[in-house]
N, C-alpha and C positions, 0 to 999 in steps of 0.2 A: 875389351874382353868379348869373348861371344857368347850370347845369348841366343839357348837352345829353346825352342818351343815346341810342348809335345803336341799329341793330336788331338787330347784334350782340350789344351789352353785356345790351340787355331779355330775349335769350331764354336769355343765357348766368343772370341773376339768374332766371327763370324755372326752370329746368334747377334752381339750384341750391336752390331752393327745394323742388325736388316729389322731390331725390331725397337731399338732407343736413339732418340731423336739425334743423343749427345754421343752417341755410341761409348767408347771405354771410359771415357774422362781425361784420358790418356794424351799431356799434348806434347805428341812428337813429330814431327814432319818426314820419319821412317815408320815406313809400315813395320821392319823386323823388332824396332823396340816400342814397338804397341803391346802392351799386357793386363793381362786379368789379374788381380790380389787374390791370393790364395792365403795367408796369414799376415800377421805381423805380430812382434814382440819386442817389447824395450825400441829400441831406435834403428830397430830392422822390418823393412818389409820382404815378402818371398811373393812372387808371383805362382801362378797355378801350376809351372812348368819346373819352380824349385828356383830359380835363378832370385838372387839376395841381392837386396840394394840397402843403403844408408838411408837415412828418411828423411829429409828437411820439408818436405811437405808435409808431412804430418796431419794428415785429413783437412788438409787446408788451415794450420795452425791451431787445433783444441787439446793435440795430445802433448799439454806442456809436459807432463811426465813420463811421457810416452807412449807406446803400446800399452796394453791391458796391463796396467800397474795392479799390484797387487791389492793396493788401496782401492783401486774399482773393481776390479773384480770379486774382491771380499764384499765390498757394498752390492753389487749385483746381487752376488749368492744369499746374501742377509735379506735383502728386501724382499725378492722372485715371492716367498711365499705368505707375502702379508700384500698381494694384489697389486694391481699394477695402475689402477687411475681410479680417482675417486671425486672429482670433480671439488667437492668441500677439500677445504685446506690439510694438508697432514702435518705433521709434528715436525717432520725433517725440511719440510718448507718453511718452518717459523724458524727453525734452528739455523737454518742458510739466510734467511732475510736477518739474521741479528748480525750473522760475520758482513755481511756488506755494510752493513751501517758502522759496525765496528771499523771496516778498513775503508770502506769508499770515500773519501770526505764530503762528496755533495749528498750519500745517500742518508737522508731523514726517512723516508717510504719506500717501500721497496713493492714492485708486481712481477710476476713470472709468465715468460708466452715460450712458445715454440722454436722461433729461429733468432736471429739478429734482425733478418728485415722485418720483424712482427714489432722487435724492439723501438726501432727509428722509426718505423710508421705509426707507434702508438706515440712515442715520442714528439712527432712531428703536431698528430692529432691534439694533443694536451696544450702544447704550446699554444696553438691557434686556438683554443678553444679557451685560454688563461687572457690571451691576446686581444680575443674579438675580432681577428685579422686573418688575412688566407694567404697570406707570400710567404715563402719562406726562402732566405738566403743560404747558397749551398756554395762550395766553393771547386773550382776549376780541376777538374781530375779526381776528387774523392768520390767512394763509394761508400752506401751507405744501404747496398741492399735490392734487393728483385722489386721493388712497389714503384709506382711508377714517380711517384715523386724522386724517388731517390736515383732512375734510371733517367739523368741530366746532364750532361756535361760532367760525366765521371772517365775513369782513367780511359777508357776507349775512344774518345774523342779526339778526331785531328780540327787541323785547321787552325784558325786565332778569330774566332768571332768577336766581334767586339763588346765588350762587359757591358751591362749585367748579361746576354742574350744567353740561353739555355737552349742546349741541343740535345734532342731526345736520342736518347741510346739504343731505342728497339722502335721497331714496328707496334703498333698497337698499342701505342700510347696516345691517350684522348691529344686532340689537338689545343684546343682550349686547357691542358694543364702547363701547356709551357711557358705562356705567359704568367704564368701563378709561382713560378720558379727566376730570386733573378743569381745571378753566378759573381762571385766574385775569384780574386789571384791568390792563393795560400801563399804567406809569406809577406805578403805587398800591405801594410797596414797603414798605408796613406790613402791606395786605391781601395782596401774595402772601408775607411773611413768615408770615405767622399761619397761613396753608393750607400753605406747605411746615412749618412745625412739626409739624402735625398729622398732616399723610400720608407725612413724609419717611420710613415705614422701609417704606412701600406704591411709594414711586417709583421706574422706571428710568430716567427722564429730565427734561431740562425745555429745550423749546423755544421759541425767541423769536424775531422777527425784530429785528433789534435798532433798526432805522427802520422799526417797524411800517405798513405801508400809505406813509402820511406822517405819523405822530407821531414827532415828533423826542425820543428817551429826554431826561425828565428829570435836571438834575445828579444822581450819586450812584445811582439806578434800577438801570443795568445793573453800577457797581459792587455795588452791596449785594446783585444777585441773584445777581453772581460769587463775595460772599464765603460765604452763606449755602451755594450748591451748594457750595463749595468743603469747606467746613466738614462737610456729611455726605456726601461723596465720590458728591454724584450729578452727571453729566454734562451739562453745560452747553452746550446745541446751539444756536448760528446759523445762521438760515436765512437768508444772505447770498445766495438763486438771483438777485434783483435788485439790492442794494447791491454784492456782491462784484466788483471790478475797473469798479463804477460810480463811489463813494465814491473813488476811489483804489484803484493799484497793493496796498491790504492791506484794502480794503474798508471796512467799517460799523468792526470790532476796530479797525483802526489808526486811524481818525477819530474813534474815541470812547474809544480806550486801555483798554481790554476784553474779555483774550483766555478764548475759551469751550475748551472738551475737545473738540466736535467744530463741522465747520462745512460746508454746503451752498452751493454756488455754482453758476455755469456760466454763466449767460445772455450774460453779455458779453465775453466770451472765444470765444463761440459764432459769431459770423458767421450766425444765422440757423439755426444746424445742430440737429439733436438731440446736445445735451451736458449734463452732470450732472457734479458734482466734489463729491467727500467728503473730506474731511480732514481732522486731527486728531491728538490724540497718539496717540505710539507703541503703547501699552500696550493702548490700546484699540484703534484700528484692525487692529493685528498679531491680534485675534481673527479677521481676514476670511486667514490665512493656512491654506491649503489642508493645508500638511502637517501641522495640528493635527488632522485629521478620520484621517489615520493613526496618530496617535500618543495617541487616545482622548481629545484634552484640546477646553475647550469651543471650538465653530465656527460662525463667522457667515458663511452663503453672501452673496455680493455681486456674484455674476456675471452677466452679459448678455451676449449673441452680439452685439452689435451694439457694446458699449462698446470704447473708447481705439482705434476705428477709422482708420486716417491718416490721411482725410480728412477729418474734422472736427481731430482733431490737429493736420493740419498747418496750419489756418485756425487755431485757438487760437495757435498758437506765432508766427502773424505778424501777428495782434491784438496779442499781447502787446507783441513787438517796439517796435508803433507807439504805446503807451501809456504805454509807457518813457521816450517822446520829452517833455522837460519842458513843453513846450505843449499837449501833449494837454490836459492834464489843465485848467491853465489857460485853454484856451477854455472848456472844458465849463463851468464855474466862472464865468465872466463874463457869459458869454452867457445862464446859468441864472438868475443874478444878477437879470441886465435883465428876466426876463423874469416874474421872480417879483414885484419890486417895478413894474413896467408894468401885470401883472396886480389888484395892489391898489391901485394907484393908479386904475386907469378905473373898478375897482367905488367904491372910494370917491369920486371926482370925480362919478358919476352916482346916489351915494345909495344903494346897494346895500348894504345888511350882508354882508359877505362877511369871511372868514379864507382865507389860502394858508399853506399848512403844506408844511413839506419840507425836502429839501436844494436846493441848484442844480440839480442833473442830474434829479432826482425829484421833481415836488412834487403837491400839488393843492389845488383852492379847495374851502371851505366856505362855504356861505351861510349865516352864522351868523355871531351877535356872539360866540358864545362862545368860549375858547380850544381850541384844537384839542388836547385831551390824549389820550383814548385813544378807543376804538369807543364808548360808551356817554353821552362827553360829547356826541355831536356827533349824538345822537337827534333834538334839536331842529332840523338843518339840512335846509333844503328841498333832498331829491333829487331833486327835480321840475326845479329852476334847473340842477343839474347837466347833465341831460341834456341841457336847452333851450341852456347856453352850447354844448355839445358840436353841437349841431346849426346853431345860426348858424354858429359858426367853422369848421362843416363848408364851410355855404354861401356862405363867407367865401375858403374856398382852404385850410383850416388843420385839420388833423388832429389828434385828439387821444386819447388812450387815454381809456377808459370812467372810469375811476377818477386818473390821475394825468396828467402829461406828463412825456414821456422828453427828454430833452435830449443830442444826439450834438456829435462835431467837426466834422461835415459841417456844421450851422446856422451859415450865416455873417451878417455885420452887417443884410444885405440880408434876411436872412427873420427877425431880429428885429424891423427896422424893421416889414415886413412884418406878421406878428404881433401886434406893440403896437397899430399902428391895428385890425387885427382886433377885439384884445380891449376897444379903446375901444369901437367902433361895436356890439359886441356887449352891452356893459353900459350902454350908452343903449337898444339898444331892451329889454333887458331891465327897466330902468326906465321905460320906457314901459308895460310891459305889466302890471306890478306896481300901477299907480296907476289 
């Protein structure tokens, strides 16, 4: 289809170019489908120029209900005039810390921060600070956030260095932390046994996402990396920022029966807000207890002026609410379904070597015959195709995150149907151009 852009939208992407580092956020490799968001509602976004697209990006996966659900935006309007940060704890902060405990299985204590990376970095900090130890083991292609521990040998990294070795992902990361970091294979639980044997009395953590990217844990993996942490009492971290309340009311842990020591969440609980949730058992978390720093014994600071604010709070608490409801969950699930096997069926109807890897709610394609197992298997697949589907089904109506599709309750029949012929028409001309 064609996308019209007024004179508006040109000087606003203009603007946003000469004066932010990241310019639109926007990743297309055509300058005419670069755009500015001008609204969104339910499982539509519009740009500034009017042109509508379907939404699987979904602000980067927090709007599991959609655009401005009524449920947030009723919670907006109620809270707006009872202030907006108060630093001491509010009501709908203690109210949101009782359903995580209720649903989370590892979560005994609960604290609130700002983003997902505030989360895994307090995360990290707890563990070594429970530990007495400063390494932390991360694994080959996961992300776990902007802090520089977490920016190692995550999904941006080429090459095949050899294990444990950690490869900083940005510039300006201290050089002395990378030795502090050692890496192990998602999936391979021979090889990260053999590396926790080695460094287990070096370690104060070991972080995983437990649906890395979209590698779906093999049987036994996150059992066997539960038993082994279990065994030398080092802290076993989930970074559930994106499976957590996606997966289900208990996340990644309750769908794969796998409870870790500490766990990172927030995204979809979030309504779009800045939110972070830590939690985990007692023993540990009780280190972020204030009155220990009077009473000389050890103390993990985890505070932020901005964290378990009411208004994010009180959108949390009426997220939850709506996730409760036994259908939620069950569209997200069906509608993922459709839309993961509609996806491999057009690549394969038009000849396309392709894999889709994920849950329902999450997934993403590989162009690759290989099996999608961890970062390292899937060298061989063209991320050139990736970009190229991402930019037809731009130009198609259909939006899609750089790396995965997010799947809400707001997608109804109508914008799967919608979708599917998308991804048809998209995987013909992709085999068009292949040949």
């Amino acid at each position: 289809m064609t996308l019209l852009r007024n004179e508006k939208e040109r000087g606003l992407i203009a603007d946003a170019e000469r004066l932010l580092p990241t310019g639109t956020r926007c990743l297309t490799f055509e300058d005419e489908l670069n755009f500015v968001v001008g609204r969104a509602q339910g499982s539509r976004i519009w740009d500034v120029s009017g042109n509508e697209y379907i939404d699987y990006l979904l602000g980067s996966g927090p709007h599991i209900l959609g655009h401005a659900h009524p449920a947030i935006t009723g919670a907006l309007a109620h809270i707006a005039e009872k202030g907006t940060s108060y630093l001491i704890i509010c009501e709908e902060a203690i109210e949101v810390a009782k359903k995580i405990v209720e649903h989370v299985p590892c979560a005994e204590r609960v604290t609130f921060h700002s983003s997902g990376s505030e989360a895994t970095f307090f995360a990290l900090r707890l563990a070594r600070a429970y530990r007495r130890r400063d390494k932390i083991l991360k694994f080959e292609g996961g992300y776990h956030g902007m802090h520089d521990y977490a920016l190692m040998s995550n999904q941006w990294t080429g090459g095949q260095p050899p294990y444990p070795t950690a490869i900083p992902n940005s510039h300006g990361i201290p050089a002395a932390l990378r030795d502090e970091v050692l890496i192990a294979p998602f999936n391979d639980l021979e090889a990260t046994i053999a590396l926790i044997e080695q460094h287990h009395d070096a370690l104060g953590g070991i972080i995983v996402e437990p649906l890395q990217r979209s590698f779906v844990p093999r049987p036994g993996f996150l059992e066997g990396l539960r038993e082994i942490t279990r065994h030398y009492d080092i802290p076993l971290i989930f970074d559930e920022v994106v499976t957590g309340f996606r997966l289900g009311l208990g996340g990644a842990q309750a769908r794969y029966g796998v409870t870790p020591d500490l766990c990172a969440l927030g995204k979809c609980i979030s309504g779009g807000l800045p939110l972070g949730v830590l939690c985990g058992r007692e023993d540990i978390m009780s280190l972020a207890d204030p009155r220990r720093r009077i009473q000389m014994l050890p103390f993990v600071m985890l505070t932020g002026t901005f964290s378990s604010n009411p208004v994010v709070m009180s959108v949390a608490r009426a997220i939850i609410g709506v996730l409760e409801q036994p259908e939620t969950y069950a569209r997200i699930e069906r509608n993922g379904k459709r839309l993961m096997q509609g996806l491999q069926q057009a690549m394969s109807d038009a000849g396309v070597p392709a894999r889709v890897s994920g849950e329902p709610s999450t997934f993403q394609i590989w162009f690759t015959d290989a099996e999608p197992v961890n970062h390292r298997s899937m060298h061989g697949a063209d991320a050139w195709l990736n970009f190229r589907l991402g930019d037809l089904l731009l130009r198609d109506g259909v939006l899609k995150a750089a790396e995965k599709f997010f799947v809400s309750a707001a997608h109804d029949d109508a914008d799967i149907e919608r979708t599917l012929a998308a991804f048809r028409r998209a995987a013909q001309r992709i085999a068009e151009e292949r040949r």
